[in-house]
mmCIF entry with sequence, helices, sheets and N, C-alpha, C, O atoms, coordinates in Angstrom:
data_MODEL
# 
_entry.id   MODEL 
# 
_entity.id                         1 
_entity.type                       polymer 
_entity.pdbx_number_of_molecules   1 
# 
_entity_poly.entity_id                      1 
_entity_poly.type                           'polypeptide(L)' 
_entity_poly.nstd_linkage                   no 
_entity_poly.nstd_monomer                   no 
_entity_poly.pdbx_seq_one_letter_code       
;(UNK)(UNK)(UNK)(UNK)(UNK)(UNK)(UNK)(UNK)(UNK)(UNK)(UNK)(UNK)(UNK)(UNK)(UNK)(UNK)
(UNK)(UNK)(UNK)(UNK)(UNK)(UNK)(UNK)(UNK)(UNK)(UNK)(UNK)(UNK)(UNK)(UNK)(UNK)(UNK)
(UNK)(UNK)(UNK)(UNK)(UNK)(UNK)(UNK)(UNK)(UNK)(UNK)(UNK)(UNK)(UNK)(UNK)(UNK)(UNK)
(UNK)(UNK)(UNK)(UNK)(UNK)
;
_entity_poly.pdbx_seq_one_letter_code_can   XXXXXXXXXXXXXXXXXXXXXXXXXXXXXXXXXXXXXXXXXXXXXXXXXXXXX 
_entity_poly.pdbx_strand_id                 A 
# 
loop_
_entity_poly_seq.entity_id 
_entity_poly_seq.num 
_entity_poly_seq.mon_id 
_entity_poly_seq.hetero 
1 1  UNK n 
1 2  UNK n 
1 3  UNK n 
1 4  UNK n 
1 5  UNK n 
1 6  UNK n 
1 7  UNK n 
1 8  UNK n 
1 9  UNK n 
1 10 UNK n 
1 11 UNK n 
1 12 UNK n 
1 13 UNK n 
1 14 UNK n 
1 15 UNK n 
1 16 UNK n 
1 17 UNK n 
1 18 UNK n 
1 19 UNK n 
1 20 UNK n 
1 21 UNK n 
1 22 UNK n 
1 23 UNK n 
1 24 UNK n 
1 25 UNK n 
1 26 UNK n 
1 27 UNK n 
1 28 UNK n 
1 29 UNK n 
1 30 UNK n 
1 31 UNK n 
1 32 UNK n 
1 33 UNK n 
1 34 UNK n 
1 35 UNK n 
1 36 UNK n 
1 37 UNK n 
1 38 UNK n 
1 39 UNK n 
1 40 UNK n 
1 41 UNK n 
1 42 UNK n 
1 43 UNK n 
1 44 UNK n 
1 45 UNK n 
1 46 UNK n 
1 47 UNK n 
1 48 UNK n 
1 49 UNK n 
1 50 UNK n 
1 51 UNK n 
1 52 UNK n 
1 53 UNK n 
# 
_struct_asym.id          A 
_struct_asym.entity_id   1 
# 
loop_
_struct_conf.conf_type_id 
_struct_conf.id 
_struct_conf.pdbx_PDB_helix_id 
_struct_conf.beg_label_comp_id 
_struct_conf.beg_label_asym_id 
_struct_conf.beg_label_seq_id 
_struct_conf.pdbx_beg_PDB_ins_code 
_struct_conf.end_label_comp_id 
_struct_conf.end_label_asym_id 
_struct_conf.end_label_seq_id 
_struct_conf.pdbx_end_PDB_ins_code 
_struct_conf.beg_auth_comp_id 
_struct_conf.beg_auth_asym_id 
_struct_conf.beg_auth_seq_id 
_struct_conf.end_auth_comp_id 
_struct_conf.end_auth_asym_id 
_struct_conf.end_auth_seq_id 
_struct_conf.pdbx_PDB_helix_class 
_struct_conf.details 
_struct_conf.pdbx_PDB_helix_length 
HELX_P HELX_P1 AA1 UNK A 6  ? UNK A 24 ? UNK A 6  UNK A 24 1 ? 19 
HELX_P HELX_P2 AA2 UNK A 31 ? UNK A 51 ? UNK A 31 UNK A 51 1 ? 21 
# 
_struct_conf_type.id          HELX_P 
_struct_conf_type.criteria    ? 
_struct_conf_type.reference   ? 
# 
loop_
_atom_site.group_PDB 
_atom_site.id 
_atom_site.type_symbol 
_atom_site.label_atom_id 
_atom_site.label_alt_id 
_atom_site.label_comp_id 
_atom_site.label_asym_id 
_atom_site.label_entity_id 
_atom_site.label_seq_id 
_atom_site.pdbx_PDB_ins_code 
_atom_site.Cartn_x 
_atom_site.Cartn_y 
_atom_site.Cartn_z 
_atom_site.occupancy 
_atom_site.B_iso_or_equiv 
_atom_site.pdbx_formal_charge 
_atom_site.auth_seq_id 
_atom_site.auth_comp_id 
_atom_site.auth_asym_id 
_atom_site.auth_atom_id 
_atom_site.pdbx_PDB_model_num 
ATOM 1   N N  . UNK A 1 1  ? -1.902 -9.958  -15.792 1.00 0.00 ? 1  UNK A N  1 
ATOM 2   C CA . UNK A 1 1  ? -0.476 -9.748  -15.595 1.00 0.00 ? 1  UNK A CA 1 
ATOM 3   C C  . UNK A 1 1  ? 0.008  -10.561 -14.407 1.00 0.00 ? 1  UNK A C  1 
ATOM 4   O O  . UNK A 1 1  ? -0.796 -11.002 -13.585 1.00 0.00 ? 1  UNK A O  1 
ATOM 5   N N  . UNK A 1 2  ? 1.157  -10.738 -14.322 1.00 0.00 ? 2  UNK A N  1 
ATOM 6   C CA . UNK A 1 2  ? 1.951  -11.628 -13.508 1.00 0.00 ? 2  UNK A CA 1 
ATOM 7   C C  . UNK A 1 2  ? 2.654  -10.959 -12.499 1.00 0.00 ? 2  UNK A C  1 
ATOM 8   O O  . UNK A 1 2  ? 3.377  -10.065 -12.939 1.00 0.00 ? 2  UNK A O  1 
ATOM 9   N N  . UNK A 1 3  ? 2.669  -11.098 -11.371 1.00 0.00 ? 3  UNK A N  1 
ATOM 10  C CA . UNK A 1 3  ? 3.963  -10.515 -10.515 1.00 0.00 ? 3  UNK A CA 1 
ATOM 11  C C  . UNK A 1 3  ? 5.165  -11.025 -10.867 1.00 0.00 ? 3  UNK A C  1 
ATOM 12  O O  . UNK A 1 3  ? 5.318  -11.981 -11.627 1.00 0.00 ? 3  UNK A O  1 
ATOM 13  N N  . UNK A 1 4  ? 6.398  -10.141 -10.098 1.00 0.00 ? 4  UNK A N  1 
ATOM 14  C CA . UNK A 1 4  ? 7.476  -10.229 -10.353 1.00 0.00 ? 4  UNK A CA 1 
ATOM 15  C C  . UNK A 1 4  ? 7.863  -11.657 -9.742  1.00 0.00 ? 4  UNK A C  1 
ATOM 16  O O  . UNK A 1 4  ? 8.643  -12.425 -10.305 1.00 0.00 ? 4  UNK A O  1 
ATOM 17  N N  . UNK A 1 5  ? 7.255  -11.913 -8.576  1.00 0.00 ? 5  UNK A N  1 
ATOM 18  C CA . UNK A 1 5  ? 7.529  -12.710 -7.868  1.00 0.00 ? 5  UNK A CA 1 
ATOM 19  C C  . UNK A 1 5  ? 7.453  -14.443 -8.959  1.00 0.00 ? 5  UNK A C  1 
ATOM 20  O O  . UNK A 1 5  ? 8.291  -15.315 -9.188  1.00 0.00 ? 5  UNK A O  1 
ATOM 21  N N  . UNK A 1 6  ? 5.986  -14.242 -9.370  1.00 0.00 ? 6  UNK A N  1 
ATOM 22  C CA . UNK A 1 6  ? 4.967  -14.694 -10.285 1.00 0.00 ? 6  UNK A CA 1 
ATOM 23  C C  . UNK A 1 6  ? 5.911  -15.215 -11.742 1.00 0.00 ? 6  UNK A C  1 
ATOM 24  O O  . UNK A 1 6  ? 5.835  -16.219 -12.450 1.00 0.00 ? 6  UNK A O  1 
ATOM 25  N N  . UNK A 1 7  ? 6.703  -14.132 -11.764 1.00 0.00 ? 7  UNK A N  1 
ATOM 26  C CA . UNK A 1 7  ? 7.584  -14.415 -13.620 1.00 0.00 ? 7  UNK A CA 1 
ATOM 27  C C  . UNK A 1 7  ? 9.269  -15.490 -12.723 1.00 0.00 ? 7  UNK A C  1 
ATOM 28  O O  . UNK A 1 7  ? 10.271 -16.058 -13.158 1.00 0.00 ? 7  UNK A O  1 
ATOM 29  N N  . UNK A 1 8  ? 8.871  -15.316 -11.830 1.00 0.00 ? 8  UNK A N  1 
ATOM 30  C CA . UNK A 1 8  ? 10.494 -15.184 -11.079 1.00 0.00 ? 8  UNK A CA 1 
ATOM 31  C C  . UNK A 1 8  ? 10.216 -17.139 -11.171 1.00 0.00 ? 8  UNK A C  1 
ATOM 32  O O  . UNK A 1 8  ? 10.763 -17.974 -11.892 1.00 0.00 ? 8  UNK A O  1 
ATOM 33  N N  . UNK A 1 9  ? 9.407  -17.251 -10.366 1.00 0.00 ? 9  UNK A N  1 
ATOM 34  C CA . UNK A 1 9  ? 8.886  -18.763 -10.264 1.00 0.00 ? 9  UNK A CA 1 
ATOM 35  C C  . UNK A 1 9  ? 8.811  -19.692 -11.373 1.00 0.00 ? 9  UNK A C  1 
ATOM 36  O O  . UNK A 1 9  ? 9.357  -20.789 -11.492 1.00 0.00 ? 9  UNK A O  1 
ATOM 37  N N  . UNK A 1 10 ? 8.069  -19.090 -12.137 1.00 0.00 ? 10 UNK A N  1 
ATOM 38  C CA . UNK A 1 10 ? 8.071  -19.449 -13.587 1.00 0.00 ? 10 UNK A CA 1 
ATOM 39  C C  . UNK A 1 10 ? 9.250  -19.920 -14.497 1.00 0.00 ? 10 UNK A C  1 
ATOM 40  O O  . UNK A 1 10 ? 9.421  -21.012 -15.039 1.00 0.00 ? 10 UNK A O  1 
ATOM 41  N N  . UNK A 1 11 ? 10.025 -18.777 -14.512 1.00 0.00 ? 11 UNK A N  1 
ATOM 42  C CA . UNK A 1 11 ? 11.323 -19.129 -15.145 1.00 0.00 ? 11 UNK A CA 1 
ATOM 43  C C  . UNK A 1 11 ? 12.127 -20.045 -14.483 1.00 0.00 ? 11 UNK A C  1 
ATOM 44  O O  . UNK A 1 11 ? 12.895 -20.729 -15.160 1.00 0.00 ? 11 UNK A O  1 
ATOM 45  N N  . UNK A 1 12 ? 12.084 -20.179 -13.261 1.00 0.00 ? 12 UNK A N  1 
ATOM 46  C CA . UNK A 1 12 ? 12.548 -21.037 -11.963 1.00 0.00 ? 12 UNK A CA 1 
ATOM 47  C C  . UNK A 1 12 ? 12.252 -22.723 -12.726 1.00 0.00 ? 12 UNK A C  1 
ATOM 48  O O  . UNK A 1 12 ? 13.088 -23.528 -13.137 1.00 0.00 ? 12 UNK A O  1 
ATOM 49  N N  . UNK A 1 13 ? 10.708 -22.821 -12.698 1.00 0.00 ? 13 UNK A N  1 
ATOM 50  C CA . UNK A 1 13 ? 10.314 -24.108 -13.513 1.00 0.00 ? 13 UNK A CA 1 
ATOM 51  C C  . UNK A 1 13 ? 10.725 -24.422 -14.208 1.00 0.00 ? 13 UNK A C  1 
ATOM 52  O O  . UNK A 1 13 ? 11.445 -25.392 -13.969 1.00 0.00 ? 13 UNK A O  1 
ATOM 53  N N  . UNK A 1 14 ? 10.667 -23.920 -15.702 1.00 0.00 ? 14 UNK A N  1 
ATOM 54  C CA . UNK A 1 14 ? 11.222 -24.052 -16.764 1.00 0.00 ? 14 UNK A CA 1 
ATOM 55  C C  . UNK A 1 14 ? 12.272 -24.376 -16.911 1.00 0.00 ? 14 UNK A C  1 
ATOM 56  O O  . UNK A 1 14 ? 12.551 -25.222 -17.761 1.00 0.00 ? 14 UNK A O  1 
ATOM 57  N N  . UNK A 1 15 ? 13.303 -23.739 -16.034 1.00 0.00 ? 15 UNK A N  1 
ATOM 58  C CA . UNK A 1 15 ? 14.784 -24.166 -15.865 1.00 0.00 ? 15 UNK A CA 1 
ATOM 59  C C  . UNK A 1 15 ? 14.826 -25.276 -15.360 1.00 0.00 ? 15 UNK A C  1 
ATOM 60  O O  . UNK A 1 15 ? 15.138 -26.160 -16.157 1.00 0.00 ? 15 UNK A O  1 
ATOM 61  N N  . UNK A 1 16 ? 14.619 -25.617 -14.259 1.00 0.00 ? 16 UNK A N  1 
ATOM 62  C CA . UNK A 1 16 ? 14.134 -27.002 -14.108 1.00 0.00 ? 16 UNK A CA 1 
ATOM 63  C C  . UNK A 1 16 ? 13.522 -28.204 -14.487 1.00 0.00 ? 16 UNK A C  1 
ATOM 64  O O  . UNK A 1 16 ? 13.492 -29.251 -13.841 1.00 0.00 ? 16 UNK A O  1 
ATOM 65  N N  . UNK A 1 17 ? 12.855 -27.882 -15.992 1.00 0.00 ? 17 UNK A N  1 
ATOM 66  C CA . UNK A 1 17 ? 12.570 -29.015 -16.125 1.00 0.00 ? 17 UNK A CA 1 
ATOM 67  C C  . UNK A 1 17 ? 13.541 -28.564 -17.475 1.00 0.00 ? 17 UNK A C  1 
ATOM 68  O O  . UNK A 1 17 ? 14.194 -29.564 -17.175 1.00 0.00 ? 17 UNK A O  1 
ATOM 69  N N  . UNK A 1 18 ? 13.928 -28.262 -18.128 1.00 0.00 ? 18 UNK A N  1 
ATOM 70  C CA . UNK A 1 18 ? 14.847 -27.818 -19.128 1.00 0.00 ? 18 UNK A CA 1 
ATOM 71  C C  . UNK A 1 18 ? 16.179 -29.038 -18.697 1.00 0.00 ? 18 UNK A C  1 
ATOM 72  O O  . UNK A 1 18 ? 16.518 -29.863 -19.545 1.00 0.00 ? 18 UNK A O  1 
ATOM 73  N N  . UNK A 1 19 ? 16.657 -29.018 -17.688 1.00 0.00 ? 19 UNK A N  1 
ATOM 74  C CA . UNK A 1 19 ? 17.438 -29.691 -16.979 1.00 0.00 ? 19 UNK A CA 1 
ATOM 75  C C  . UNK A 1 19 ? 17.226 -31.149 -16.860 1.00 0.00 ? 19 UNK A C  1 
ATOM 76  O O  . UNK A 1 19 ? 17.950 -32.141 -16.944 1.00 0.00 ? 19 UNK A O  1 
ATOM 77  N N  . UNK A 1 20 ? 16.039 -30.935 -16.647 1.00 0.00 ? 20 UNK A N  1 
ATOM 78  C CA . UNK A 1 20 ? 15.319 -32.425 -16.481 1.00 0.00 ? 20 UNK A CA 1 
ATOM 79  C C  . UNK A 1 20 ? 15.374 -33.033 -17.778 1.00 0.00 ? 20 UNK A C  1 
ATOM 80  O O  . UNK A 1 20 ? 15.811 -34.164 -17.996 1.00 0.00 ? 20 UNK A O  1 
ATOM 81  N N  . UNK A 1 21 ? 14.917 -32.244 -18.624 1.00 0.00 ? 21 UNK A N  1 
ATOM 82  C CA . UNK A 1 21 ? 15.014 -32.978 -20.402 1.00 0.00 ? 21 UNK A CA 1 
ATOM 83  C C  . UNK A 1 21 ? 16.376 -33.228 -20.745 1.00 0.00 ? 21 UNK A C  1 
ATOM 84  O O  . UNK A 1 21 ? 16.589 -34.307 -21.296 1.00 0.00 ? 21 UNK A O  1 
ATOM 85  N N  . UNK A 1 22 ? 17.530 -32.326 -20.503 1.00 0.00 ? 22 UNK A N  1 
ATOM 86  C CA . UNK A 1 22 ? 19.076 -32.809 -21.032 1.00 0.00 ? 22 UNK A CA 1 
ATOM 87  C C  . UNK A 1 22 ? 19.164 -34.131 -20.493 1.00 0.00 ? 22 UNK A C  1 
ATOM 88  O O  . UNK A 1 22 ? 19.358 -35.123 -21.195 1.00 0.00 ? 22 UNK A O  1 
ATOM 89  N N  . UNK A 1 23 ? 18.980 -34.158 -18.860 1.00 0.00 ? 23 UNK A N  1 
ATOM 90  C CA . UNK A 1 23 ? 19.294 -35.751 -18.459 1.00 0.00 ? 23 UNK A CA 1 
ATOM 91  C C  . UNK A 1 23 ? 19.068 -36.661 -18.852 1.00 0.00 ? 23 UNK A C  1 
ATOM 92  O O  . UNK A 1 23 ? 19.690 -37.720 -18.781 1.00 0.00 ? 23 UNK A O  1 
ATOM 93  N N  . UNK A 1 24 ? 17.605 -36.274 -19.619 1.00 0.00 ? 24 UNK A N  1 
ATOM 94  C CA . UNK A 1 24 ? 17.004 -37.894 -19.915 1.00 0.00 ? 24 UNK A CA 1 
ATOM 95  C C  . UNK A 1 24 ? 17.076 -38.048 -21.575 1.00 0.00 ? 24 UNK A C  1 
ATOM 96  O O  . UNK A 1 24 ? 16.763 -39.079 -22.171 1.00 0.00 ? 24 UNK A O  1 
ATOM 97  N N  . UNK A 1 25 ? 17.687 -36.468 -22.383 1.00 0.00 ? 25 UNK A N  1 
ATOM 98  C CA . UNK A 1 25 ? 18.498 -36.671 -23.232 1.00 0.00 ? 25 UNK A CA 1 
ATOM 99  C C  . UNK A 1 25 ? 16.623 -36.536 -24.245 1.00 0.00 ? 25 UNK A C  1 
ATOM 100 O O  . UNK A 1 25 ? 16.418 -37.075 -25.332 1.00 0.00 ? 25 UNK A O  1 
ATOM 101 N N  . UNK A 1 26 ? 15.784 -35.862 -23.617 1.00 0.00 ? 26 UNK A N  1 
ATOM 102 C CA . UNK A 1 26 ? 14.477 -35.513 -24.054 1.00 0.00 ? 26 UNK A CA 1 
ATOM 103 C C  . UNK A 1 26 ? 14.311 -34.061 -24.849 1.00 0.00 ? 26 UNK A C  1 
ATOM 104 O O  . UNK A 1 26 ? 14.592 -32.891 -24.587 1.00 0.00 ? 26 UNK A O  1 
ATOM 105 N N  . UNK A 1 27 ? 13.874 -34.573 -25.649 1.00 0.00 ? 27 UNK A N  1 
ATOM 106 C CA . UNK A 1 27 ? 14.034 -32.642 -26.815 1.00 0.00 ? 27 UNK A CA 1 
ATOM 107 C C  . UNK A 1 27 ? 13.415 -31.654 -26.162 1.00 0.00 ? 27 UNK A C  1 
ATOM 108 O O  . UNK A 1 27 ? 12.695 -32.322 -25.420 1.00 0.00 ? 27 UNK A O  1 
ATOM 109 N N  . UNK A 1 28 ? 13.205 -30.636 -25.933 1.00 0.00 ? 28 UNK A N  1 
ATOM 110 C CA . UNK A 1 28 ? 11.968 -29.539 -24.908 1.00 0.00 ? 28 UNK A CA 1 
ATOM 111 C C  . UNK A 1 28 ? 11.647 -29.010 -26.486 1.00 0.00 ? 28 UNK A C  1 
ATOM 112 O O  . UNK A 1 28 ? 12.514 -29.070 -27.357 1.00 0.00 ? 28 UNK A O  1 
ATOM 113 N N  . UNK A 1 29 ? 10.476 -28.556 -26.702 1.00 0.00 ? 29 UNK A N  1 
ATOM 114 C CA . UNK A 1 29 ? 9.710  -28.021 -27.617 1.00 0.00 ? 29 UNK A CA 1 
ATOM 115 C C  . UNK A 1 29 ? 10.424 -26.140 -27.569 1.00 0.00 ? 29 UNK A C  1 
ATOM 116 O O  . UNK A 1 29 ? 10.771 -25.414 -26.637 1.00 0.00 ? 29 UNK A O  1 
ATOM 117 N N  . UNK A 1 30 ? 10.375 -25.951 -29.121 1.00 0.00 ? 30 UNK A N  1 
ATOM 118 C CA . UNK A 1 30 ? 10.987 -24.485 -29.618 1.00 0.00 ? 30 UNK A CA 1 
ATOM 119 C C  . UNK A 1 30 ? 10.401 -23.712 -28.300 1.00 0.00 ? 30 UNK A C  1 
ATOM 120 O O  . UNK A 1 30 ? 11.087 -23.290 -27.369 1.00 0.00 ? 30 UNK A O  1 
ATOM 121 N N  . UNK A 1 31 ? 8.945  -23.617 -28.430 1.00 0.00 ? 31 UNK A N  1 
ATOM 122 C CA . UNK A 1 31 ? 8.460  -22.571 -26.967 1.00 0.00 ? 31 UNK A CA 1 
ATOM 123 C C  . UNK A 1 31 ? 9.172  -22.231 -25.882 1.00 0.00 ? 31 UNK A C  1 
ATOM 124 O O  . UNK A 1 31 ? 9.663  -21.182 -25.465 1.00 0.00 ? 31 UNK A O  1 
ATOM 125 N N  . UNK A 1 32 ? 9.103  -23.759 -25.377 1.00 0.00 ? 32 UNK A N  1 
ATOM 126 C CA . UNK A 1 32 ? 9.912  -23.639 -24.245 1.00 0.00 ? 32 UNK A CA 1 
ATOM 127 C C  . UNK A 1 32 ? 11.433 -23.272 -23.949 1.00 0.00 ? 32 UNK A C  1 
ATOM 128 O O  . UNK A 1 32 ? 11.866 -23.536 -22.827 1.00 0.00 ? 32 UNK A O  1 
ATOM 129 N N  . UNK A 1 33 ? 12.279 -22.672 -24.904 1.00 0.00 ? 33 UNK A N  1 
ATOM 130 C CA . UNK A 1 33 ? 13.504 -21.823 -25.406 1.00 0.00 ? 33 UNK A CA 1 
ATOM 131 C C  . UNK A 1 33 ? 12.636 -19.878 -25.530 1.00 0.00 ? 33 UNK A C  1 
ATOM 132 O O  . UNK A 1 33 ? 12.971 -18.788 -25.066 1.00 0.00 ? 33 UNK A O  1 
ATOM 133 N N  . UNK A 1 34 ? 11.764 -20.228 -26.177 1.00 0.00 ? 34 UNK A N  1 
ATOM 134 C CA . UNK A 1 34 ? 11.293 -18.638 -26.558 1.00 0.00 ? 34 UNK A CA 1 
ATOM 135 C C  . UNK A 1 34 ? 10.804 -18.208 -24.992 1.00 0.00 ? 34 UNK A C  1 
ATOM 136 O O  . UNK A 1 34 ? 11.195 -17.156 -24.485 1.00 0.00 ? 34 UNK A O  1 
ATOM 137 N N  . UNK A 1 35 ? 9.934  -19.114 -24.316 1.00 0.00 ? 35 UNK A N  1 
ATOM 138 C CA . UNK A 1 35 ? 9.277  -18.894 -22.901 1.00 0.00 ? 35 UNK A CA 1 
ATOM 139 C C  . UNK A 1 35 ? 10.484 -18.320 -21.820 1.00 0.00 ? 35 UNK A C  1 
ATOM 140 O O  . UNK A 1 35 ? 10.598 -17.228 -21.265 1.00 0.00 ? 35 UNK A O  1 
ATOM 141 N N  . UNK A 1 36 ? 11.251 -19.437 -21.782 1.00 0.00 ? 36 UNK A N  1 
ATOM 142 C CA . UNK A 1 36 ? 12.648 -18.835 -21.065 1.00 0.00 ? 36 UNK A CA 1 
ATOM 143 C C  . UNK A 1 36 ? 12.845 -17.531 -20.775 1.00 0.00 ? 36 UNK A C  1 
ATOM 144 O O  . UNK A 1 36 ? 12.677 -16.911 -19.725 1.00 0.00 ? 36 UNK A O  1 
ATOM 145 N N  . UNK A 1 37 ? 13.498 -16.953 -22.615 1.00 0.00 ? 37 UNK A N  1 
ATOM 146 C CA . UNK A 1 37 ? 13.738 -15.756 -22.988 1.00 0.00 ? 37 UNK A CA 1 
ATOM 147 C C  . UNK A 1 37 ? 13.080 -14.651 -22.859 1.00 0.00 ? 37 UNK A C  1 
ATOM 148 O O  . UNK A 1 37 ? 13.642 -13.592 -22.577 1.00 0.00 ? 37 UNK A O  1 
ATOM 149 N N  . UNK A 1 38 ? 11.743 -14.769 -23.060 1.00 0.00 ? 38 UNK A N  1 
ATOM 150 C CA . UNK A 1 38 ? 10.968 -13.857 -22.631 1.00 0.00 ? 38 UNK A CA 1 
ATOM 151 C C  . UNK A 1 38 ? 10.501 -13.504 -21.673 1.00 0.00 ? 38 UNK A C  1 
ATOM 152 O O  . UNK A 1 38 ? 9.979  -12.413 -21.441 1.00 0.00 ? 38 UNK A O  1 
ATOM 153 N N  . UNK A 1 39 ? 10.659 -14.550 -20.884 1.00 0.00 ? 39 UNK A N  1 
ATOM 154 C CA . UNK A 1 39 ? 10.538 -14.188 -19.229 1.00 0.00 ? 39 UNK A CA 1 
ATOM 155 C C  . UNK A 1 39 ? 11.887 -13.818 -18.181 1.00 0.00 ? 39 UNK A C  1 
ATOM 156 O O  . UNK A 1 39 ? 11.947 -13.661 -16.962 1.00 0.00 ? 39 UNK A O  1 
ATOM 157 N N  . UNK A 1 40 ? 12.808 -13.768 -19.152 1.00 0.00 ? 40 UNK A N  1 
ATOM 158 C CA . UNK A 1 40 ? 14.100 -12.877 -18.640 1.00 0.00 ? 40 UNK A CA 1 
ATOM 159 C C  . UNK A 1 40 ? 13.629 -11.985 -19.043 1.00 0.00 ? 40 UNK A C  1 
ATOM 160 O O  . UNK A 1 40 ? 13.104 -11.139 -18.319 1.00 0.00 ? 40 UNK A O  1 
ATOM 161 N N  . UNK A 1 41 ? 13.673 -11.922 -20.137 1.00 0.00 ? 41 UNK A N  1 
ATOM 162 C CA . UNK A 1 41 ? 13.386 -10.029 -20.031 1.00 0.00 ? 41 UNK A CA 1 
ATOM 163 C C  . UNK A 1 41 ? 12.415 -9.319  -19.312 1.00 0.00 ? 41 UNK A C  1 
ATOM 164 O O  . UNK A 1 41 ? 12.638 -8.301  -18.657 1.00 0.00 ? 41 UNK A O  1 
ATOM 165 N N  . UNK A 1 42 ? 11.086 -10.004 -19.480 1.00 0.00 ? 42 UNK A N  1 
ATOM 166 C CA . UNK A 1 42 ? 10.111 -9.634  -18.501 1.00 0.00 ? 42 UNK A CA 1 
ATOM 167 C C  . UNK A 1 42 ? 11.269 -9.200  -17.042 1.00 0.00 ? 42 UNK A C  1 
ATOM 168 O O  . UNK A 1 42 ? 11.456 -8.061  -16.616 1.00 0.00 ? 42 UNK A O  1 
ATOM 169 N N  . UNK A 1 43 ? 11.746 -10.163 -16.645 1.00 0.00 ? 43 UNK A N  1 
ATOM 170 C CA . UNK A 1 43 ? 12.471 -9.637  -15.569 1.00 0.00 ? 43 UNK A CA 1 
ATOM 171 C C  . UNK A 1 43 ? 12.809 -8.478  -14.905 1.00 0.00 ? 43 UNK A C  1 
ATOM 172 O O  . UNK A 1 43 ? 12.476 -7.757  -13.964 1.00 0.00 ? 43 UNK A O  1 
ATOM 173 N N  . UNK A 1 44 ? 14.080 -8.679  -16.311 1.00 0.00 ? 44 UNK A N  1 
ATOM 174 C CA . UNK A 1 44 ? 15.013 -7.504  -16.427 1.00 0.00 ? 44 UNK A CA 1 
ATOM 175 C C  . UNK A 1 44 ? 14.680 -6.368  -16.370 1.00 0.00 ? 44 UNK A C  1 
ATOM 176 O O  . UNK A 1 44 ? 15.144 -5.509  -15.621 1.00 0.00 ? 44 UNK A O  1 
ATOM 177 N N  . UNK A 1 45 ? 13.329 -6.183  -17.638 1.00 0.00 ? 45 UNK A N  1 
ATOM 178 C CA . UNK A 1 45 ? 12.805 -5.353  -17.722 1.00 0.00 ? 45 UNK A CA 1 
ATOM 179 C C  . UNK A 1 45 ? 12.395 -4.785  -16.156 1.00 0.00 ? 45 UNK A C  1 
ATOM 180 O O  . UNK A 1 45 ? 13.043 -3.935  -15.545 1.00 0.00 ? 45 UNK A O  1 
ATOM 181 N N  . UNK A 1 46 ? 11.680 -5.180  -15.870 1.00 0.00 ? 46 UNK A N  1 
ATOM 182 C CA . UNK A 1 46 ? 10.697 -4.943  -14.068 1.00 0.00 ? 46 UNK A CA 1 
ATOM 183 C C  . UNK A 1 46 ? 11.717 -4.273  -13.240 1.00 0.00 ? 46 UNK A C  1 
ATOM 184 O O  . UNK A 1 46 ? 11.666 -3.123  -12.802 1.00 0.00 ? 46 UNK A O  1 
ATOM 185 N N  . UNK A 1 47 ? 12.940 -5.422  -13.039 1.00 0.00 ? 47 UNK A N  1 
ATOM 186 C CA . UNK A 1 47 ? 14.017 -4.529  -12.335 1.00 0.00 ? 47 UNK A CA 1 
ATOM 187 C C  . UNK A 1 47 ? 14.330 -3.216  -12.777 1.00 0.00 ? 47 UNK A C  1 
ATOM 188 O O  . UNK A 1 47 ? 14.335 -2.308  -11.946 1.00 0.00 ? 47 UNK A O  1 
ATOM 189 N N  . UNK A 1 48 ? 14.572 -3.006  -13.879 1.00 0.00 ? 48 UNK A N  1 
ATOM 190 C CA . UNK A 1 48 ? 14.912 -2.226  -14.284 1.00 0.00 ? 48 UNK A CA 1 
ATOM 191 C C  . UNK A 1 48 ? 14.205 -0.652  -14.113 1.00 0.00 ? 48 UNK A C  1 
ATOM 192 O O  . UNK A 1 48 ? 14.859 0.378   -13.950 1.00 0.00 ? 48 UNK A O  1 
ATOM 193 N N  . UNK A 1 49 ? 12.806 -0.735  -14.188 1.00 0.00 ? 49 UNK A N  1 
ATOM 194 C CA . UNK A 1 49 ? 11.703 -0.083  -13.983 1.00 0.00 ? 49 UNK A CA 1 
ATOM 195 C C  . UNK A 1 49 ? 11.569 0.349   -12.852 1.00 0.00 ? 49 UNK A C  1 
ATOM 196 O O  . UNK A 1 49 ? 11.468 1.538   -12.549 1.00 0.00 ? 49 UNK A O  1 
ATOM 197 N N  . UNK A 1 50 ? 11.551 -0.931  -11.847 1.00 0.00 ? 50 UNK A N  1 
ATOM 198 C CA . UNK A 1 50 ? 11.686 -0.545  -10.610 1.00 0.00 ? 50 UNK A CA 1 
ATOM 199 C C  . UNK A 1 50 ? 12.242 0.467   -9.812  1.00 0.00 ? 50 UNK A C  1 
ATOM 200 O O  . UNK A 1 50 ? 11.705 1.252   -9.031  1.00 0.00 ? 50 UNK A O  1 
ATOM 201 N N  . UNK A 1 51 ? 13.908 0.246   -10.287 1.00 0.00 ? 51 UNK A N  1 
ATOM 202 C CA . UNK A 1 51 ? 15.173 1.189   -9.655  1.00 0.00 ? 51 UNK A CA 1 
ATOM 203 C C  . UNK A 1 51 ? 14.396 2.425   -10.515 1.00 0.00 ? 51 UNK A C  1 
ATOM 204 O O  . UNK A 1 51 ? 13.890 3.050   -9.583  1.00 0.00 ? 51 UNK A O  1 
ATOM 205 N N  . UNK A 1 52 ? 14.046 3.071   -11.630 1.00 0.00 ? 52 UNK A N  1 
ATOM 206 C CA . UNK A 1 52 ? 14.312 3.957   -11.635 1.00 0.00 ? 52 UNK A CA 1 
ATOM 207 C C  . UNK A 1 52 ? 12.610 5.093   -11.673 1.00 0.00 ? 52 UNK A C  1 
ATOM 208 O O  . UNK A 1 52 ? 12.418 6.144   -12.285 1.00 0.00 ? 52 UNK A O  1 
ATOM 209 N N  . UNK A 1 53 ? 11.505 4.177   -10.607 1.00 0.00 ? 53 UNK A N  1 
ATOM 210 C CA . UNK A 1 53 ? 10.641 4.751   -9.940  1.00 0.00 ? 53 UNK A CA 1 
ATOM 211 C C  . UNK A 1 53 ? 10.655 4.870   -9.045  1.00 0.00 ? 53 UNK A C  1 
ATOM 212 O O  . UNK A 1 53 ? 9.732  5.462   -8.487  1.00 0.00 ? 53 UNK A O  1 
# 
């Protein structure tokens, strides 16, 4: 398992190079759309968990 900190970084990347591919006008692979998504929720989720332990 990953820390929060750990998923936080991650998605951080991804966005970043996500960014990096529009510029150079480079396709990012389906995953890397599903990876995104699922590591928001991972997020969300955590926060969410958090506040109410």
């Amino acid at each position: 398992m990953f820390t929060l900190k750990e998923k936080e970084y991650m998605l951080e990347v991804l966005k970043r190079d996500k960014r990096k591919s529009l510029f150079k006008l480079r396709q990012s692979p389906p995953e890397h759309d599903r990876l995104i998504e699922k590591l928001e929720q991972m997020i969300r989720n955590e926060q969410v968990n958090r506040e109410h332990l």
